[in-house]
PyMOL Python script that loads the backbone (N, CA, C, O; Angstrom):
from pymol import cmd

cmd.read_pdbstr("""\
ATOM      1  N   UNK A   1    -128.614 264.288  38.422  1.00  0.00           N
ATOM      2  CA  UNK A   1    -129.481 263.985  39.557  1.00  0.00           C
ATOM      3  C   UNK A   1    -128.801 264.450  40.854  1.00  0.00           C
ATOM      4  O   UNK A   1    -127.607 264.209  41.030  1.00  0.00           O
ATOM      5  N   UNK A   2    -129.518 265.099  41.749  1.00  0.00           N
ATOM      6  CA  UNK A   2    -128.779 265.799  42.845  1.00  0.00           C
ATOM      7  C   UNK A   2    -128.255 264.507  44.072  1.00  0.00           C
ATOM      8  O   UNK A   2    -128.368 263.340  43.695  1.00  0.00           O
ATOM      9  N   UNK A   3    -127.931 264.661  44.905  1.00  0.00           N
ATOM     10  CA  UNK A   3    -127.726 263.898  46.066  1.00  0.00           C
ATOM     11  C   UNK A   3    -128.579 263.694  47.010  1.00  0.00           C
ATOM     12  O   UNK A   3    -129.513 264.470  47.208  1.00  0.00           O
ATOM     13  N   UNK A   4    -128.406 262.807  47.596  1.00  0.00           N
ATOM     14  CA  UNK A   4    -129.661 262.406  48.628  1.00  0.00           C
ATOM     15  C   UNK A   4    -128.876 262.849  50.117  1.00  0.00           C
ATOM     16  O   UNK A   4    -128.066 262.262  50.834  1.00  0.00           O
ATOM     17  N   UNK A   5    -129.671 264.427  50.200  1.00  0.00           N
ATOM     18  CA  UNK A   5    -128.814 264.847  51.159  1.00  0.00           C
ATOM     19  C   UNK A   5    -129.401 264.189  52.597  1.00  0.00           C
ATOM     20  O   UNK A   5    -128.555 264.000  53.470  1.00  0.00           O
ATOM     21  N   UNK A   6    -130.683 263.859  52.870  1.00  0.00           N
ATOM     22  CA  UNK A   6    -131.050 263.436  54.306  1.00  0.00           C
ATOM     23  C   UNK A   6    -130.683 262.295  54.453  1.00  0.00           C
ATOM     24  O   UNK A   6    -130.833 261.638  53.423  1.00  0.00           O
ATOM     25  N   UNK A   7    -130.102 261.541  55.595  1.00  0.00           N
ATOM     26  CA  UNK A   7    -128.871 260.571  55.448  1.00  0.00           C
ATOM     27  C   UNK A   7    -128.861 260.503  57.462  1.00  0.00           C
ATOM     28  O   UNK A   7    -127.915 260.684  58.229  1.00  0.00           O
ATOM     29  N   UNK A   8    -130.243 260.191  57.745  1.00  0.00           N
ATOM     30  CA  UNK A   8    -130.046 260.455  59.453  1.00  0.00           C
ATOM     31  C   UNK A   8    -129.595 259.630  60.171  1.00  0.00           C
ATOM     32  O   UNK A   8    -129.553 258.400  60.138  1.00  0.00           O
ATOM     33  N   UNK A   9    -129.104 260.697  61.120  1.00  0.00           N
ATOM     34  CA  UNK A   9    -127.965 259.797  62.328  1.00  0.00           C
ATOM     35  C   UNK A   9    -128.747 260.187  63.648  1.00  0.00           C
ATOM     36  O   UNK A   9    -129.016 261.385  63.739  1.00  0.00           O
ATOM     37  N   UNK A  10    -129.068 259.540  64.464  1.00  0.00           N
ATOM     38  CA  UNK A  10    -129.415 259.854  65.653  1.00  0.00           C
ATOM     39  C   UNK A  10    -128.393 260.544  66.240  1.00  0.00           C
ATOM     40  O   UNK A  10    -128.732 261.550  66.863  1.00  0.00           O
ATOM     41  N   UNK A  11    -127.081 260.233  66.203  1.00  0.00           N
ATOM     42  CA  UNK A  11    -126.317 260.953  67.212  1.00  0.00           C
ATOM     43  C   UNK A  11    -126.100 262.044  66.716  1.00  0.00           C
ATOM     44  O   UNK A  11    -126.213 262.912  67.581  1.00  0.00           O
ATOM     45  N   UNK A  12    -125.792 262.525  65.555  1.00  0.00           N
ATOM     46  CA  UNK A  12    -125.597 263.781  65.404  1.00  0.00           C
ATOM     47  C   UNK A  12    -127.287 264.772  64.916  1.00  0.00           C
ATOM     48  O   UNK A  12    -127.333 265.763  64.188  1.00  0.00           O
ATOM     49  N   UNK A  13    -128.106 264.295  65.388  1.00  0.00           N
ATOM     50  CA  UNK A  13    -129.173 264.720  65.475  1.00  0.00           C
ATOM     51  C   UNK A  13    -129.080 265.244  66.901  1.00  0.00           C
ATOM     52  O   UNK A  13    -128.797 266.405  67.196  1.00  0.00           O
ATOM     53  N   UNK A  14    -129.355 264.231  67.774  1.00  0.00           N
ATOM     54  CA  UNK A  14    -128.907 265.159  69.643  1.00  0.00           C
ATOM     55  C   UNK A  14    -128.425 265.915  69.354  1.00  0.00           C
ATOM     56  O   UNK A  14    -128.976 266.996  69.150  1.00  0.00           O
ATOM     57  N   UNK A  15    -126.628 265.619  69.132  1.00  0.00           N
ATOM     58  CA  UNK A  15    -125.539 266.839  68.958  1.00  0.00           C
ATOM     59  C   UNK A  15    -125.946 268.066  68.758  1.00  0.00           C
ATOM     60  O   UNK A  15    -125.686 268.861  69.661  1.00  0.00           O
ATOM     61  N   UNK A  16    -126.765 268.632  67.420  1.00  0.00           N
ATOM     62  CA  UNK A  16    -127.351 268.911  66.762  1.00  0.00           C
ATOM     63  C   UNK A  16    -128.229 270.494  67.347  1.00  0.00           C
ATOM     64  O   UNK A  16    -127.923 271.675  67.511  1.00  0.00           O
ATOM     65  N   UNK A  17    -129.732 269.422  67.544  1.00  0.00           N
ATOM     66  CA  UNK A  17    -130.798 269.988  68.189  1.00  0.00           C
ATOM     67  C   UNK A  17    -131.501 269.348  69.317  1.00  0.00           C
ATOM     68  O   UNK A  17    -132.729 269.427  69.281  1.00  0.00           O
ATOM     69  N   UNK A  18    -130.841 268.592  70.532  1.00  0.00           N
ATOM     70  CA  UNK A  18    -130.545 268.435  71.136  1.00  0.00           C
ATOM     71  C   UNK A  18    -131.629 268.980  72.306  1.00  0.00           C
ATOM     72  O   UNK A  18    -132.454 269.753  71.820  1.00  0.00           O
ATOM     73  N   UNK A  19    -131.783 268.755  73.642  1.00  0.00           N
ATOM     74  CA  UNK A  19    -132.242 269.094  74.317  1.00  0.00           C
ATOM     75  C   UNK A  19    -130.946 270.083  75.786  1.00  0.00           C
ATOM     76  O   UNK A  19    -130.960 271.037  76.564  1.00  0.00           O
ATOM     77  N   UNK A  20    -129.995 268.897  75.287  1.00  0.00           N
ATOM     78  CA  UNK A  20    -128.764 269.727  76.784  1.00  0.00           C
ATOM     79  C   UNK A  20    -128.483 270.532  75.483  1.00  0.00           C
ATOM     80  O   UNK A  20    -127.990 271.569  75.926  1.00  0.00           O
ATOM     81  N   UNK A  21    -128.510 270.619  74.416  1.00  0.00           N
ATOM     82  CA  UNK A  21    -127.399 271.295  73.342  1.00  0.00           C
ATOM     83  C   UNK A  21    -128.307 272.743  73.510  1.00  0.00           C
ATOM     84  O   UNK A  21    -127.550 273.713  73.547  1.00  0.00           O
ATOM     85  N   UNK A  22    -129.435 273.027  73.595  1.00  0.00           N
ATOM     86  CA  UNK A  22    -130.495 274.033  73.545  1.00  0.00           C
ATOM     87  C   UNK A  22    -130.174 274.519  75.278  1.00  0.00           C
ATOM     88  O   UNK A  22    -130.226 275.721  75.539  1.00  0.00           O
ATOM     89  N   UNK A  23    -129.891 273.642  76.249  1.00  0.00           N
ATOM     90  CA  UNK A  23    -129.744 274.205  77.614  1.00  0.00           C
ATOM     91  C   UNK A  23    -128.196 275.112  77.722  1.00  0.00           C
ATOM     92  O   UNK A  23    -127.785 275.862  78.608  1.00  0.00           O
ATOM     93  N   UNK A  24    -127.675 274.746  76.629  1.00  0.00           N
ATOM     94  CA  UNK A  24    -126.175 275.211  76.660  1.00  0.00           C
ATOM     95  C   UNK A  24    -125.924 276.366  76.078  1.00  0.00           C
ATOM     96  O   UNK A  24    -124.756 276.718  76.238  1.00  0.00           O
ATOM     97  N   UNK A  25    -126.701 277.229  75.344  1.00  0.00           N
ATOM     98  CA  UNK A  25    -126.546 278.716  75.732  1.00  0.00           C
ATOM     99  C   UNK A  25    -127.926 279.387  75.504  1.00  0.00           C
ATOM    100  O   UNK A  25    -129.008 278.813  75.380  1.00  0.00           O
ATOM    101  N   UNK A  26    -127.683 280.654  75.475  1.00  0.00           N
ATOM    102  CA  UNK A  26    -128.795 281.361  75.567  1.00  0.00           C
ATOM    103  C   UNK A  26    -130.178 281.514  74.478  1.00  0.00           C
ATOM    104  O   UNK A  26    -131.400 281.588  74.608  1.00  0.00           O
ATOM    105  N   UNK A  27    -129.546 281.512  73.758  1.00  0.00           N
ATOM    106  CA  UNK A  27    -130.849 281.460  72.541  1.00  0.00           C
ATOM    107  C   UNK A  27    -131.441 280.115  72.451  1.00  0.00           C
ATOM    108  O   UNK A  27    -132.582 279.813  72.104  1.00  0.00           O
ATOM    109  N   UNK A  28    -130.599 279.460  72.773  1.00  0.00           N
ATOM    110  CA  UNK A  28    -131.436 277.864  72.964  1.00  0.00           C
ATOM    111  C   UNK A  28    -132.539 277.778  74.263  1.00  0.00           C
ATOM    112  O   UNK A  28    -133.684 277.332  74.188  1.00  0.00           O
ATOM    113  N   UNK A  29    -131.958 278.255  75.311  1.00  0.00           N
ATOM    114  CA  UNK A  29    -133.121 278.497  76.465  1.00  0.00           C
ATOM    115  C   UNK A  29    -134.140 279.269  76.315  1.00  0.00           C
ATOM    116  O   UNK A  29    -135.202 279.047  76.897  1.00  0.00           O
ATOM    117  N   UNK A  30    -133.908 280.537  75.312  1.00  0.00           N
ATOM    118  CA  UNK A  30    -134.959 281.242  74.569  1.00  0.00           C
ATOM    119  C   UNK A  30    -135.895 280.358  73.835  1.00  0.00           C
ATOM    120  O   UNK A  30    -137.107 280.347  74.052  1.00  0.00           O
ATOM    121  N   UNK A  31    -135.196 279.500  72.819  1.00  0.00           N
ATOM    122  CA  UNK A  31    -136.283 278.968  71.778  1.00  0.00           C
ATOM    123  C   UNK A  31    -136.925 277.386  73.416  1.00  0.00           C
ATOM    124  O   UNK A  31    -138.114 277.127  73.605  1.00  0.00           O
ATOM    125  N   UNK A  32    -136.007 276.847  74.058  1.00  0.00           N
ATOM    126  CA  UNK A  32    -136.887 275.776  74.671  1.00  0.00           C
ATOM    127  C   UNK A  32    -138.265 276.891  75.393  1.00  0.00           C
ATOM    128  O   UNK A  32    -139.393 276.402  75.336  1.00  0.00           O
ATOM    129  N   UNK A  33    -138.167 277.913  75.851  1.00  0.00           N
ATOM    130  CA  UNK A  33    -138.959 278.752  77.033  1.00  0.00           C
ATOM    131  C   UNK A  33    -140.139 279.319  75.911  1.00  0.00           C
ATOM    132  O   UNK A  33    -141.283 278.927  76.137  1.00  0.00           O
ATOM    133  N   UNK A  34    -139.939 280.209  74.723  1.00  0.00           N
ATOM    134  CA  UNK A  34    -140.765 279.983  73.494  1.00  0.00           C
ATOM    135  C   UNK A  34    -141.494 278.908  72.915  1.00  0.00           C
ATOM    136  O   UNK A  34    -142.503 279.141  72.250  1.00  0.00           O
ATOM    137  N   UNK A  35    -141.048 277.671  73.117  1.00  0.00           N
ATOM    138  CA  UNK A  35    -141.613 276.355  72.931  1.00  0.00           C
ATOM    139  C   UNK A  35    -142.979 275.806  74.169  1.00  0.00           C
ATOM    140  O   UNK A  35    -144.072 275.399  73.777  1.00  0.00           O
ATOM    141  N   UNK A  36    -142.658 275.900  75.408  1.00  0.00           N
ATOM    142  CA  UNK A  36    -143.164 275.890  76.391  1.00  0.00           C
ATOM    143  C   UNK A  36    -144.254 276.805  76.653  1.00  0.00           C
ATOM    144  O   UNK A  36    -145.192 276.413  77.347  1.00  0.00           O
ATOM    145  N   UNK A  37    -144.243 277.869  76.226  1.00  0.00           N
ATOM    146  CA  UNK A  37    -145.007 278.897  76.036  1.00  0.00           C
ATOM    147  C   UNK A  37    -146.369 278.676  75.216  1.00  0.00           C
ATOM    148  O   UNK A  37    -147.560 278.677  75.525  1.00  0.00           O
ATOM    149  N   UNK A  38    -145.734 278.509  74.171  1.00  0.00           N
ATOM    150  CA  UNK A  38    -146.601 277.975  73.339  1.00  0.00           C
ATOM    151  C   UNK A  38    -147.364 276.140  73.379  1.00  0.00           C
ATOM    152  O   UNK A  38    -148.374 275.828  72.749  1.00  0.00           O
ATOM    153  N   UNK A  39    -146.637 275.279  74.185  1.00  0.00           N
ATOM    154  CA  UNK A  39    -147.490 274.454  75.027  1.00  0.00           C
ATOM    155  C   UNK A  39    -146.865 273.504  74.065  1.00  0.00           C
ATOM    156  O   UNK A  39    -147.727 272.765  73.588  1.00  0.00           O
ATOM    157  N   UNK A  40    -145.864 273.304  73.687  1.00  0.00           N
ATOM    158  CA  UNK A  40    -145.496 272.421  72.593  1.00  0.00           C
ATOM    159  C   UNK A  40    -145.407 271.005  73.554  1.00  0.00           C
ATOM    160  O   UNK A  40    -145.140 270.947  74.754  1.00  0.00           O
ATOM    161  N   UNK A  41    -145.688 270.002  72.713  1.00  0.00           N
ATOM    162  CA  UNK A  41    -145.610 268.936  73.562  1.00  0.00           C
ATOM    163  C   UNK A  41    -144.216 268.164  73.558  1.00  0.00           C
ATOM    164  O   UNK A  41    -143.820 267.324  74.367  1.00  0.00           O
ATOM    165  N   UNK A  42    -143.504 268.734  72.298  1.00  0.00           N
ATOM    166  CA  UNK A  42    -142.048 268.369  72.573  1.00  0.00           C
ATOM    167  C   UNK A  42    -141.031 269.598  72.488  1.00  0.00           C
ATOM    168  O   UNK A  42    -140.868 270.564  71.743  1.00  0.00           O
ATOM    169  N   UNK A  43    -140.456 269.093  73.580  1.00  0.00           N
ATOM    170  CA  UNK A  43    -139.966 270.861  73.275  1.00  0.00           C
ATOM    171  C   UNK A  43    -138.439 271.111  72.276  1.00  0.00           C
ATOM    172  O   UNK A  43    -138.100 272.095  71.619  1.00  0.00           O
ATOM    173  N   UNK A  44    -137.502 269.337  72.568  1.00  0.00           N
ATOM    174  CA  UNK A  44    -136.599 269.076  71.890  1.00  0.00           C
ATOM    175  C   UNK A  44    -136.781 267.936  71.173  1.00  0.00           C
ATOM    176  O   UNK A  44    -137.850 267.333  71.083  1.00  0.00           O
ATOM    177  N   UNK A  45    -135.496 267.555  70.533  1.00  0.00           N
ATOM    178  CA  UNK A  45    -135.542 266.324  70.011  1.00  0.00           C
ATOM    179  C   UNK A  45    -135.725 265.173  70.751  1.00  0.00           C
ATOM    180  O   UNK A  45    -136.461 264.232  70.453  1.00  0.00           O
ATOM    181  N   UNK A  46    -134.942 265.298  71.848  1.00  0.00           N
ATOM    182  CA  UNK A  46    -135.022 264.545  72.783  1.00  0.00           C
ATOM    183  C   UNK A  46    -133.804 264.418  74.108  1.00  0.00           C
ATOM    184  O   UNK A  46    -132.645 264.631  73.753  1.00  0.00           O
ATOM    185  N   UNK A  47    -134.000 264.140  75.345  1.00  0.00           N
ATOM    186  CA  UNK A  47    -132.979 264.009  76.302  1.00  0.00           C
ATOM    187  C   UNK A  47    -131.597 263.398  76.321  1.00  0.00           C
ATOM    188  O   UNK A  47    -130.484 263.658  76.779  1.00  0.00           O
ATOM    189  N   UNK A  48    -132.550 261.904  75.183  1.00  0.00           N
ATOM    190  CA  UNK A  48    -131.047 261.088  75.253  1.00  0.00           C
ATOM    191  C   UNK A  48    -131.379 259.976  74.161  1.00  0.00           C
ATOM    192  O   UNK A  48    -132.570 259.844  73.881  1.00  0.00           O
ATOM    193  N   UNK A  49    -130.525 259.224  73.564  1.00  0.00           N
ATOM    194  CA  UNK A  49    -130.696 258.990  71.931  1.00  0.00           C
ATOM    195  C   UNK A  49    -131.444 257.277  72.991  1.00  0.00           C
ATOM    196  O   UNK A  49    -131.093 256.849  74.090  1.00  0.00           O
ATOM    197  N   UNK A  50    -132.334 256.838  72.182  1.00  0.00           N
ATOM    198  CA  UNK A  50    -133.107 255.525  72.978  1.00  0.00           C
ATOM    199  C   UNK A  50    -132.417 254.463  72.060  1.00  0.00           C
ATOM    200  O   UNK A  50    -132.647 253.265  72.223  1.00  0.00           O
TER     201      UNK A  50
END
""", "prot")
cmd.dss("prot")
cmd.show_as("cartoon", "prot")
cmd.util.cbc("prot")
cmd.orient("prot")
């Protein structure tokens, strides 16, 4: 029987895919500006873990 790989953590979810983590280099400002584009209503995971 395999492992139960999904096992979620909020914090290393931010870390992750992230909203500052996507502002922090370039292809991430690509995919948030691609997201926006397309009218997504979320564009990250989120700002900050609630």
């Amino acid at each position: 029987m395999p492992k139960r790989t999904w096992n979620p953590k909020k914090l290393k979810r931010m870390r992750k895919h992230g909203f500052l983590k996507r502002l922090a280099s370039a292809a991430g400002k690509a995919i948030l500006k691609r997201r926006r584009a397309k009218g997504r209503a979320s564009l990250a995971v989120a700002k900050k873990i609630k």
